[in-house]
Biotite code that builds the C-alpha atoms (Angstrom):
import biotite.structure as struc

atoms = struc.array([
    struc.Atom([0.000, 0.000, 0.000], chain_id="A", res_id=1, res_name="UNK", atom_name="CA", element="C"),
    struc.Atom([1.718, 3.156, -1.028], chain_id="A", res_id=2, res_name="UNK", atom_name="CA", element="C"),
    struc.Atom([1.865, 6.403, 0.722], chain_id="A", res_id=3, res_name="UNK", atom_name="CA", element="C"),
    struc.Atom([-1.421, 8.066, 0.164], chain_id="A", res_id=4, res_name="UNK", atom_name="CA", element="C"),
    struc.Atom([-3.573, 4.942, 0.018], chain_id="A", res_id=5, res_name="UNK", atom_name="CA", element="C"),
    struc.Atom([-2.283, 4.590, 4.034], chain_id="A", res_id=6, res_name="UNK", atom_name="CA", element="C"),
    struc.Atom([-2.941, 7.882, 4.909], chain_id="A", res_id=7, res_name="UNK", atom_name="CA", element="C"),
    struc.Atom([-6.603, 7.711, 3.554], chain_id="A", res_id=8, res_name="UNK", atom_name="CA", element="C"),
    struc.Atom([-7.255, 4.717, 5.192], chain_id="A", res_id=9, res_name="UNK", atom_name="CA", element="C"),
    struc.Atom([-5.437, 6.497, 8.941], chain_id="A", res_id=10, res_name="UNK", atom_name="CA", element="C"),
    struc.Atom([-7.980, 9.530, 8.388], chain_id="A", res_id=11, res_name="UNK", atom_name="CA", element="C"),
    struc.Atom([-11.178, 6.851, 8.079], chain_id="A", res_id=12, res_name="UNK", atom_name="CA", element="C"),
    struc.Atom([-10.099, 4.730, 11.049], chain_id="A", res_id=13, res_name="UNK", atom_name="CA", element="C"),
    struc.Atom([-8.455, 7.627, 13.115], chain_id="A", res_id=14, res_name="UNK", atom_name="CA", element="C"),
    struc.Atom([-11.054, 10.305, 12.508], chain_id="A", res_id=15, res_name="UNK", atom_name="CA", element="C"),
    struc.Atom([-14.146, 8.672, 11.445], chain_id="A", res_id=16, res_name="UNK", atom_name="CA", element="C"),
    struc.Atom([-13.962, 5.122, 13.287], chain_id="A", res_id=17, res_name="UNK", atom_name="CA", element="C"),
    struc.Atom([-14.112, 3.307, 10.568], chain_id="A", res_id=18, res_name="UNK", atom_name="CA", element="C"),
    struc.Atom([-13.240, -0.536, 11.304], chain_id="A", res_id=19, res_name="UNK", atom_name="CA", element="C"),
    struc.Atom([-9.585, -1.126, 9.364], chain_id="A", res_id=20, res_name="UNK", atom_name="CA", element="C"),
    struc.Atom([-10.820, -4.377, 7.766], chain_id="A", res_id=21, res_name="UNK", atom_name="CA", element="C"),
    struc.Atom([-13.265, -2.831, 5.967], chain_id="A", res_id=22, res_name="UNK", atom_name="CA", element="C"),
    struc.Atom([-11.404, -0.539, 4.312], chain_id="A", res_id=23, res_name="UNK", atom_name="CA", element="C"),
    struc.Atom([-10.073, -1.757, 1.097], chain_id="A", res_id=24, res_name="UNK", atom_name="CA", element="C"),
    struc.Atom([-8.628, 0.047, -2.268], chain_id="A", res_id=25, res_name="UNK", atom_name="CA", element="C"),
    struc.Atom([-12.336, -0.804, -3.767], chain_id="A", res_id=26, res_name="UNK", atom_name="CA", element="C"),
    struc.Atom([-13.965, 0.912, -1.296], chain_id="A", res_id=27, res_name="UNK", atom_name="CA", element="C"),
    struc.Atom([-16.346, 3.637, -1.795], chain_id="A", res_id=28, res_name="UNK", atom_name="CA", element="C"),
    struc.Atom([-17.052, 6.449, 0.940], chain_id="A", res_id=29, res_name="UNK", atom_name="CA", element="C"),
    struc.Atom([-20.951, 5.050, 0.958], chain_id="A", res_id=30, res_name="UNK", atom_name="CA", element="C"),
    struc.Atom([-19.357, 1.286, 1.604], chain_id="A", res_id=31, res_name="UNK", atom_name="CA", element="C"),
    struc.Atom([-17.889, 2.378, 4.548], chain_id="A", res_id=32, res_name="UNK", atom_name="CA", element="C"),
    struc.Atom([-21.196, 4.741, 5.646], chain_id="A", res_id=33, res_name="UNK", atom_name="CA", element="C"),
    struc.Atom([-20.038, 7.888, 5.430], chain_id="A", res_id=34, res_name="UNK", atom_name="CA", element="C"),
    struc.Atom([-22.933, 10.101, 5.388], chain_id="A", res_id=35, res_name="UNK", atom_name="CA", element="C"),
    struc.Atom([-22.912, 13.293, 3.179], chain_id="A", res_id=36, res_name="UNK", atom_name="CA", element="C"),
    struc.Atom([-21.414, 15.654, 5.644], chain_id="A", res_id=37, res_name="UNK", atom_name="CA", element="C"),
    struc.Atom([-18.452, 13.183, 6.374], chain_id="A", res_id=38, res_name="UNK", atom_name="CA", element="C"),
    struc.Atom([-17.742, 12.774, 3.039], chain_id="A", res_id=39, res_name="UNK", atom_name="CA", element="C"),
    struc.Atom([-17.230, 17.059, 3.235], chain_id="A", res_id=40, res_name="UNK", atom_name="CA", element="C"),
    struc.Atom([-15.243, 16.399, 6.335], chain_id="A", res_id=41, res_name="UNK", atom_name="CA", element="C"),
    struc.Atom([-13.235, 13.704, 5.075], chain_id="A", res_id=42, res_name="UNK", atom_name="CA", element="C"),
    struc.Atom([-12.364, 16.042, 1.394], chain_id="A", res_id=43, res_name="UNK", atom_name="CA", element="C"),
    struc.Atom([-11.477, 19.135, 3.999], chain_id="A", res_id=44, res_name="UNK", atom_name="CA", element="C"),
    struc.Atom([-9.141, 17.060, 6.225], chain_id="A", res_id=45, res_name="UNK", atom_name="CA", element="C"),
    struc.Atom([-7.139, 16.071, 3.120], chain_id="A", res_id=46, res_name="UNK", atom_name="CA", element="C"),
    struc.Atom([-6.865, 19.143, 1.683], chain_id="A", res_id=47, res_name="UNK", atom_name="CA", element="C"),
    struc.Atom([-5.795, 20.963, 5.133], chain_id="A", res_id=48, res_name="UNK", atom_name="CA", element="C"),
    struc.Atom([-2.953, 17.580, 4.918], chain_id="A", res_id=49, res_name="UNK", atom_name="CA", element="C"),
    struc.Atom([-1.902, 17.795, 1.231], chain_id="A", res_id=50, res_name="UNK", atom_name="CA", element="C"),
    struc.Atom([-2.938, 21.309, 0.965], chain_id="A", res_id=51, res_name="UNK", atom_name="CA", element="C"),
    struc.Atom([-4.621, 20.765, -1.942], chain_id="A", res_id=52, res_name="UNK", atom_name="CA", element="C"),
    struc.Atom([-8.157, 21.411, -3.908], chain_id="A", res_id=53, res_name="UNK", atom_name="CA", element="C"),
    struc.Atom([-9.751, 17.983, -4.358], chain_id="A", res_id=54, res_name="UNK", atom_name="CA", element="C"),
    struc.Atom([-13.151, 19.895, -5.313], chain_id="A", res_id=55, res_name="UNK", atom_name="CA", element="C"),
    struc.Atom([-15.965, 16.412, -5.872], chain_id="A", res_id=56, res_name="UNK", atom_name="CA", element="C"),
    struc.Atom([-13.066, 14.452, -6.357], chain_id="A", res_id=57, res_name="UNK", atom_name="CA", element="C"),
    struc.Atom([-13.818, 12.857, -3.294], chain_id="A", res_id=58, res_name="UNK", atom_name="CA", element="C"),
    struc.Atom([-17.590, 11.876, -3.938], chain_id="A", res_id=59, res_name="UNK", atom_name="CA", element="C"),
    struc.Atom([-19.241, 9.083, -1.947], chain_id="A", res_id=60, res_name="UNK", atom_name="CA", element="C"),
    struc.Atom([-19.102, 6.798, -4.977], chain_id="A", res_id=61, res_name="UNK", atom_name="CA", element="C"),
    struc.Atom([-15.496, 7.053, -5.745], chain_id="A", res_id=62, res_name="UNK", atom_name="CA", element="C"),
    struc.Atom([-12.943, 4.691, -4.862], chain_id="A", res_id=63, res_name="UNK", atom_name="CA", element="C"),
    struc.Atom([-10.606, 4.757, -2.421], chain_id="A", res_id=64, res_name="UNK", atom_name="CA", element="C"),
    struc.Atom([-8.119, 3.664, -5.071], chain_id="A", res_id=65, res_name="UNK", atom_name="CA", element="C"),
    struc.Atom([-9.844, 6.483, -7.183], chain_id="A", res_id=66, res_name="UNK", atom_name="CA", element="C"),
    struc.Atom([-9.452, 8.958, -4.667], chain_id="A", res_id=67, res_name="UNK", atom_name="CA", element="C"),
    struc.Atom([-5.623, 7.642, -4.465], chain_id="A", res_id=68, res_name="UNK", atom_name="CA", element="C"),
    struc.Atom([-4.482, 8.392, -8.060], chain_id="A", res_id=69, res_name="UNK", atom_name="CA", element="C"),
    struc.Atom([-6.537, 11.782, -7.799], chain_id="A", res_id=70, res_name="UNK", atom_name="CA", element="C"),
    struc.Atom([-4.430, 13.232, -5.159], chain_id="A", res_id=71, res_name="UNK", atom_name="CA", element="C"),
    struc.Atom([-1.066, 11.689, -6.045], chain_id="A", res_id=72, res_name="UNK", atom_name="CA", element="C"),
    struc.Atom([-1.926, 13.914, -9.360], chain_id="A", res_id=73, res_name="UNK", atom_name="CA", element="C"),
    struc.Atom([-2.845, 16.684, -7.712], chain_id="A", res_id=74, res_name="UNK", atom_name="CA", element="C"),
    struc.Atom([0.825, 16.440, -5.390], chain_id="A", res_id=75, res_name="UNK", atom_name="CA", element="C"),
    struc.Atom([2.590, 15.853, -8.710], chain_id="A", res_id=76, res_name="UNK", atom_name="CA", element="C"),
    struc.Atom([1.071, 19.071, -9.902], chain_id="A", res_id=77, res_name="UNK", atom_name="CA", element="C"),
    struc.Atom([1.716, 20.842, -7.236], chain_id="A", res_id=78, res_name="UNK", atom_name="CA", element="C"),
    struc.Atom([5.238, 19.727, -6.781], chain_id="A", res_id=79, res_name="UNK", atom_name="CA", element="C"),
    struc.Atom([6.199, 20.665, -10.416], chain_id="A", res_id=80, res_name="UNK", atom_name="CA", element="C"),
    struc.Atom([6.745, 17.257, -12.063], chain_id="A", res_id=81, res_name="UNK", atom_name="CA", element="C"),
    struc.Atom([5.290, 15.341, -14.910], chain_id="A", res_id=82, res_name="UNK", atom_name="CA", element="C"),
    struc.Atom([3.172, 12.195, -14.567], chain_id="A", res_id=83, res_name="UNK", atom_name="CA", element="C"),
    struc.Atom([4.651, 8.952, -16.128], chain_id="A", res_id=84, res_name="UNK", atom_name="CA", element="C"),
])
């Protein structure tokens, strides 16, 4: 599990309770019952981490893989260098 994945799955557990075995890469927001508002909360918290603008890029529907390769983009980006 690279970098990012384990930080998005330390915000669910650590922040929102979310059981660790039920997080997995194809896990959706919904899957793991985030509600509307802690799908908000969850999209703020990463942005105040990666300072970063994930706008709906973290809906309820995507996937936690999804979500992954969305902000490893966004921190290329931001950092200046060129996706492979």
């Amino acid at each position: 599990m690279d970098d990012v994945l384990q930080h998005l799955v330390t915000v669910l557990t650590d922040k929102f309770d979310v059981p660790a075995d039920a997080v997995r890469p194809d896990s959706t927001l919904t899957d793991l019952d985030l509600d509307s508002l802690a799908v908000v909360e969850f999209a703020v918290t990463l942005q105040e981490d990666w300072h970063i603008d994930l706008a709906d890029d973290a809906a309820a529907e995507v996937t936690l893989d999804e979500l992954a390769g969305t902000v490893r983009g966004l921190l290329r980006e931001q950092s200046g260098t060129v996706a492979p």
